[in-house]
N, C-alpha and C positions, 0 to 999 in steps of 0.2 A: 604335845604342842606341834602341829604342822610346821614342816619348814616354809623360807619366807619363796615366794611365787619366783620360778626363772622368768627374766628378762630377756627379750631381743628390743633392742631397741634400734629405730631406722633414723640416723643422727640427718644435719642438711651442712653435717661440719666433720669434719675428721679428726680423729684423735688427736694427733699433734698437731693441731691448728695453731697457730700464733696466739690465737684470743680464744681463752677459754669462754665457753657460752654456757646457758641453759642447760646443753645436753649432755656437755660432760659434768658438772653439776651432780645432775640427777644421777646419771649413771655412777658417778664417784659415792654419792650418799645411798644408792640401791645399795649396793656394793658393801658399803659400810654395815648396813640392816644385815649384809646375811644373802640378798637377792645374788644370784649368777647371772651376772648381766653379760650377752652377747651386744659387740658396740659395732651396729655397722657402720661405716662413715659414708659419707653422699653418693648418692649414683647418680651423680652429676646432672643438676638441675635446669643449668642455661648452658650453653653453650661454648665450647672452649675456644681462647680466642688464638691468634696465630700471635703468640706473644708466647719470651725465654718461662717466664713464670709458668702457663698453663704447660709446656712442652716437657717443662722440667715434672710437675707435677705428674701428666700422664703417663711418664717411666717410671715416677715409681708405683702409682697405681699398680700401672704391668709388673714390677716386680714384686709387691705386696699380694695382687689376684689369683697370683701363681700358687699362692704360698696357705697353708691351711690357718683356722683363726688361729691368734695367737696374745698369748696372757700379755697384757700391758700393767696391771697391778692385781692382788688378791681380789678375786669373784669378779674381775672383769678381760674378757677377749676380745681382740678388736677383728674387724674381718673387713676388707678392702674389697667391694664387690670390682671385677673384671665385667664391665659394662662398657659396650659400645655408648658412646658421651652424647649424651642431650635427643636418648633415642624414642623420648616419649610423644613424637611427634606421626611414628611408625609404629602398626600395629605389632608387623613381623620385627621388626627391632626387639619391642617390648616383649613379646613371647620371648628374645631368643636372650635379652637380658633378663626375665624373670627361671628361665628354665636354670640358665648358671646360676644363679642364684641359691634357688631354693635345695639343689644337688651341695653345695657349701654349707648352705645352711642345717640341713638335712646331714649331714657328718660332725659339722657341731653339736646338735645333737645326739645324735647315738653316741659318740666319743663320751660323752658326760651325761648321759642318759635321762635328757630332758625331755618331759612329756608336758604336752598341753603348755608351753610357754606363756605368758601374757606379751604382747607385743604392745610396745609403747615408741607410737611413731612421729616427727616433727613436718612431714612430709605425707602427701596423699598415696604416692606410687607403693601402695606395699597391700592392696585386696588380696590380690590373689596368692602374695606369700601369707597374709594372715590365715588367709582360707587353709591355705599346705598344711600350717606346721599347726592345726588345729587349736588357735590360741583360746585359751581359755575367758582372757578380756582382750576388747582391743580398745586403745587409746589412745586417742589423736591429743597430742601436746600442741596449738595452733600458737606458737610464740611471735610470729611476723605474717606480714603479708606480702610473702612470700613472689606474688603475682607480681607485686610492682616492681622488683628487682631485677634490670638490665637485662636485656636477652635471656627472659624466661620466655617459655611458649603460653602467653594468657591463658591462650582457650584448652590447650589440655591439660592447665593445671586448674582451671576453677570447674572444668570437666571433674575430672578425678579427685578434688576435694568436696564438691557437694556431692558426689557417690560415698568417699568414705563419712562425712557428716551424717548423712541416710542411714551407716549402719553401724559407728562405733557404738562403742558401750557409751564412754565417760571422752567428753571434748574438755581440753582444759586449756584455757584462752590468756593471754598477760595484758590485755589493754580495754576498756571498756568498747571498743573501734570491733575488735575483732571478735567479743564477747554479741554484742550486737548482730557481727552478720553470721555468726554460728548459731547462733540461737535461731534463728530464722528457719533455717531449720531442722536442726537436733534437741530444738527445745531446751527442756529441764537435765538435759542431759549434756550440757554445757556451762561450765563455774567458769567463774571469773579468779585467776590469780596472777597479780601481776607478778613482772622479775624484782628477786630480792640480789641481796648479798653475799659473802662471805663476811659474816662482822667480824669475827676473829680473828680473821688475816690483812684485813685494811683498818682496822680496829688498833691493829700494831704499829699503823705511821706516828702514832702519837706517843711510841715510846721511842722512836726512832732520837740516835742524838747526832750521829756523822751522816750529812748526806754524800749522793755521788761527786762525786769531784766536777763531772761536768754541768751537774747545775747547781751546787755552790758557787761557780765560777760565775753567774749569773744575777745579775742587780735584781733587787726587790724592787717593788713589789711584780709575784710571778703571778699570771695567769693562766691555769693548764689544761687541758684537755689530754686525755688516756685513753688512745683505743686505736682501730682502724682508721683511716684517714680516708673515707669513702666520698666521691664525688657527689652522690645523692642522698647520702645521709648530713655532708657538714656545710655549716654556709663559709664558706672560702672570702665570699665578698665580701659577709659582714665582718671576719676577725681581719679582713685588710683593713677594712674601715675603723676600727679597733686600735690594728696597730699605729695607721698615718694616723690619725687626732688625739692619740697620748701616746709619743713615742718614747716617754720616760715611763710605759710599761713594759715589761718582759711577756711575750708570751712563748709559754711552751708548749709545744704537740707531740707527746709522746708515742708514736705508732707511727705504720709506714702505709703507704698505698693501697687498695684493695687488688686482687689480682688481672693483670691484666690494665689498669688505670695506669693513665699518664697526664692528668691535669693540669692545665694551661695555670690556669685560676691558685691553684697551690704553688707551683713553682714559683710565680709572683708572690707572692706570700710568703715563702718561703727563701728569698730573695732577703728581705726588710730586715736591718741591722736590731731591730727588736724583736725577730720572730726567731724562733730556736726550734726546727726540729731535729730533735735527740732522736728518731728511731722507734724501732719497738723495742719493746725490752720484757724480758721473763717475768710471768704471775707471778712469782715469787716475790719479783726485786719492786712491783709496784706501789707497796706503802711507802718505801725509801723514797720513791719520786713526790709519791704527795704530801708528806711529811715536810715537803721543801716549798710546797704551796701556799700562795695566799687565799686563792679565788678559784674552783671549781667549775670549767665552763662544760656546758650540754649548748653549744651553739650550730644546733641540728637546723635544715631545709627545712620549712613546711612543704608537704608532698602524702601523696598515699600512701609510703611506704614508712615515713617517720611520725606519722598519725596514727599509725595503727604500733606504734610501736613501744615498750615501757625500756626505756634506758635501765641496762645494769649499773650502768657508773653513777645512779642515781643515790642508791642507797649504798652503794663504795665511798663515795665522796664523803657523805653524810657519816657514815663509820669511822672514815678517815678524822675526822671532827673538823672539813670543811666545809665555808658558804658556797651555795651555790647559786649561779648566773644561768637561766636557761631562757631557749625562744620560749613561745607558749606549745607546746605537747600536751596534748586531751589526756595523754596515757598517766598523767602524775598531779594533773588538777586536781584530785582531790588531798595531797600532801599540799598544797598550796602555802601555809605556815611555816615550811622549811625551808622556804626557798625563796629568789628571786627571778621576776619573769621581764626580759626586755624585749619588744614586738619590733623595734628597729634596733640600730648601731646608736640614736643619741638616748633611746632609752635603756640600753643594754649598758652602754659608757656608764650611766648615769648609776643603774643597780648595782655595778663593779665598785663603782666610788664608794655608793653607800658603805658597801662592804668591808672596805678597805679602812674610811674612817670610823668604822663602828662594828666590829667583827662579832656576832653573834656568838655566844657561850657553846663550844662545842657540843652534843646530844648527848649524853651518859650513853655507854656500852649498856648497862642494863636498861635504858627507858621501855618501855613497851614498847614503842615503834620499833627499835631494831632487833629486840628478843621475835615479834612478830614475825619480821621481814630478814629472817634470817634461813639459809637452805634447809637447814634441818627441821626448824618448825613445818616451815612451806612442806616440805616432801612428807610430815607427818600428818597434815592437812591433805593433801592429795592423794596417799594412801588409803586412809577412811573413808572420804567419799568413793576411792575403788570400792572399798569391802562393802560398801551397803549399796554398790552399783547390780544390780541386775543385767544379762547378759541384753542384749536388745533384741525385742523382737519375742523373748521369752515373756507366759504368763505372770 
């Protein structure tokens, strides 16, 4: 029996990110198969700003760049590319971040004597390293839309994704938005799967019996939201609006800032004797928070970037055995039976109430939706379609 395919995977998030995503996911469940997954973390996509956060980050890149890949858990490395920041706008920049590159990459290999990698990338920028290290598949994972996100350069990055759409193997898309414009054209050579779970591990708030101290301290009913607290992902105005016209709600925001972010609109919000933001807090410690929930909110913008987008905390929530209150998102319209949708603040008020006076029977841990919509299924689903993928371009 073959052993299972090495991995490089080209992440658009760094290992120790605050909010685990998609790519560590994948690479944790490669990983688990048996795959030798190389995890590279971002070669910094927009722009860094003059802010303590970005300044703090670019040291340690520099001291991680320096440093050869390096084991984060069994079958996975992570490798911190030394990349002059947001240089995909120069052609000589990019030469001279692909050349350190692919010399790093290029010693992870030999050190472990990987031939013919598959390369499984979240991002466009990696042609000409897939060309290097001769991958055997390449795979564009297109999770976001990436474009619309603050201080990207538009035009070299839908440049450099409809070149790599032109020659992956297998495009694998999480939102019908973004399934749509890949297909355009990589064809049949783009699936549609959106973002699942972990059921397992958020599957556990429901045994949870002591919550954290700081929001037990906190009057019911809660309303929460778990994740990044991003200016162009959350609507700020509508959960103000939220908090002044039922102030005998609690809501909590469990996350901090995006990098770089100092929003007007949150502070205020954050300000109101019923809004509670607790912080971020460790993947680990997150069923403990939602175990302590009544109402699950996804109170995302509508915009390009959260349309083209499938919430993880979707099916978290859902695992959790919480209801959920969301804007309307194209990305989960078809779960539409699991959920509530509010298109303003008195309709959004109004599906919370529902909720609240009539709590829908948690989802059973075994239903088929969550056995479906679970990492592990998903990543053996996505595996298959690799092995019956044909290289592109091949008879």
């Amino acid at each position: 029996m073959p052993l299972p395919a090495d991995v490089i995977l080209f992440s658009t998030a760094d290992w120790n990110s605050k909010y685990w995503t998609n790519k560590q996911h994948i690479a944790s469940q490669l990983a688990e198969r048996g795959h030798r997954v190389l995890y590279v973390e971002t070669v910094g996509l927009r722009k860094p700003g003059l802010n303590r956060t970005d300044a703090a980050r670019i040291v340690v890149r520099l001291q991680n760049g320096l440093s050869a890949a390096a084991t984060v858990r069994k079958n996975v490395w992570r490798l911190s590319p030394l990349t002059i920041p947001f240089g995909h706008r120069s052609s000589l920049i990019t030469r001279l971040n692909s050349r350190h590159l692919k010399k790093r990459i290029a010693r992870w290999m030999a050190a472990n004597g990987v031939v013919a990698p598959m390369v499984w990338t979240y991002h466009p920028y990696v042609q000409g390293v897939a060309d290097f290290v001769g991958a055997s598949k390449l795979i564009y994972h297109c999770a976001d839309n990436l474009g619309a996100i603050p201080g990207i350069d538009v035009r070299s990055f839908d440049a450099a994704e409809r070149k790599l759409l032109a020659s992956a193997d297998v495009i694998f898309t999480t939102s019908r938005t973004l399934q749509e414009r890949c297909s355009t054209i990589a064809g049949t050579r783009a699936h549609y799967f959106g973002n699942v779970a972990d059921v397992a591990h958020f599957g556990g708030a429901r045994r949870v019996r002591e919550l954290p101290p700081e929001l037990g301290r906190i009057p019911r009913p809660r309303l929460g939201y778990l994740g990044a607290l991003s200016d162009f992902k959350l609507d700020f105005n509508l959960l103000e609006s939220i908090a002044e016209r039922r102030p005998d709600w609690q809501l909590v925001l469990i996350g901090d800032e995006r990098e770089g972010q100092a929003d007007a609109n949150l502070a205020r919000l954050a300000a109101r004797d019923n809004v509670h933001v607790l912080g971020w807090r460790p993947y680990i410690q997150l069923p403990n928070y939602m175990a302590g929930l009544d109402v699950g909110l996804l109170p995302q913008l509508i915009n390009d970037y959260t349309q083209a987008m499938f919430p993880m905390k979707f099916f978290e929530y859902i695992a959790a055995g919480l209801p959920v209150v969301s804007t309307p998102l194209d990305a989960i319209k078809e779960f539409s039976p699991l959920y509530r949708v509010g298109v303003d603040a008195t309709s959004f008020i109004g599906e919370i109430e529902a909720n609240l006076e009539s709590p829908p029977d948690p989802m059973p841990l075994d239903h088929p939706i969550l056995l479906k919509n679970c990492w592990a299924t998903r990543l053996d689903s996505m595996l298959e379609v690799i092995r019956c993928a044909r290289r592109h371009g091949e008879p």
